[in-house]
C-alpha positions in Angstrom: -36.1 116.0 -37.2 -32.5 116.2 -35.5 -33.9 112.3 -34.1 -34.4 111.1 -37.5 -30.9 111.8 -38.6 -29.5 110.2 -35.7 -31.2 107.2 -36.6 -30.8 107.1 -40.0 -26.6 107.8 -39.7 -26.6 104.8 -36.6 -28.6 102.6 -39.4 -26.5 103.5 -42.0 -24.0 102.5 -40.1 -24.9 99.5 -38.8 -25.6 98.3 -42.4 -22.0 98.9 -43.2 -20.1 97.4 -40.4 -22.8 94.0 -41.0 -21.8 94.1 -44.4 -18.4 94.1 -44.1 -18.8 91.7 -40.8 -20.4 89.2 -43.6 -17.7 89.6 -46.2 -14.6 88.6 -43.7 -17.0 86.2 -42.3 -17.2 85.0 -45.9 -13.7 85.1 -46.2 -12.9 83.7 -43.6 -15.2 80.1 -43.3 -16.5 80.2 -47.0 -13.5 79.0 -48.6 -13.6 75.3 -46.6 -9.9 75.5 -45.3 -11.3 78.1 -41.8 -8.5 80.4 -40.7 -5.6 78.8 -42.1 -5.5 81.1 -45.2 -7.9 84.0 -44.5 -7.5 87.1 -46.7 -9.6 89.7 -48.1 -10.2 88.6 -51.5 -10.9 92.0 -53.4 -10.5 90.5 -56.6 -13.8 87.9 -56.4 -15.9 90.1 -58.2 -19.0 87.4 -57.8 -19.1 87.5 -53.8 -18.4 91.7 -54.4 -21.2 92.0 -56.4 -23.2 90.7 -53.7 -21.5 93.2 -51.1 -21.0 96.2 -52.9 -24.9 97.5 -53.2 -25.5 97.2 -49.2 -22.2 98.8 -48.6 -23.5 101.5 -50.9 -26.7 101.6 -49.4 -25.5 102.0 -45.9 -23.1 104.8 -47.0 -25.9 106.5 -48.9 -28.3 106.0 -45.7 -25.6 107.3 -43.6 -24.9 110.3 -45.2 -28.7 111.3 -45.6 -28.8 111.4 -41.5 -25.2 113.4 -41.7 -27.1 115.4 -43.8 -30.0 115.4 -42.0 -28.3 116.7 -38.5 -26.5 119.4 -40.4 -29.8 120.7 -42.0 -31.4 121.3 -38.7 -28.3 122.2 -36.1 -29.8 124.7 -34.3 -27.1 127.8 -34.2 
């Protein structure tokens, strides 16, 4: 069971570093003008919306296999 929380905290993971991967990669190409004025744009609440429930999701997923390992540490 220890296995299954392993997974499930690298998955959650992994869905929150490919999230936020997508949203500077957003950032940084979707705007037309490349690097030349990347920033984090926190205050485009239509590409957030898009972001936000994944980010969510892999914090929630992650946090069920935290839970997970700390339900079955064997003492």
């Amino acid at each position: 069971m220890r296995t299954l929380g392993y997974v499930l905290a690298a998955a959650g993971l992994l869905i929150c570093a490919a999230t936020f991967g997508m949203w500077v990669w957003l950032n940084a190409y979707g705007g037309g003008t490349g690097c030349n004025d990347f920033r984090l744009r926190w205050e485009d609440s239509e590409a957030l919306s898009y972001f936000i429930p994944p980010f969510i999701l892999g914090c929630a997923v992650a946090v069920l296999g935290a839970a997970t390992i700390a339900m079955n540490w064997k003492r």
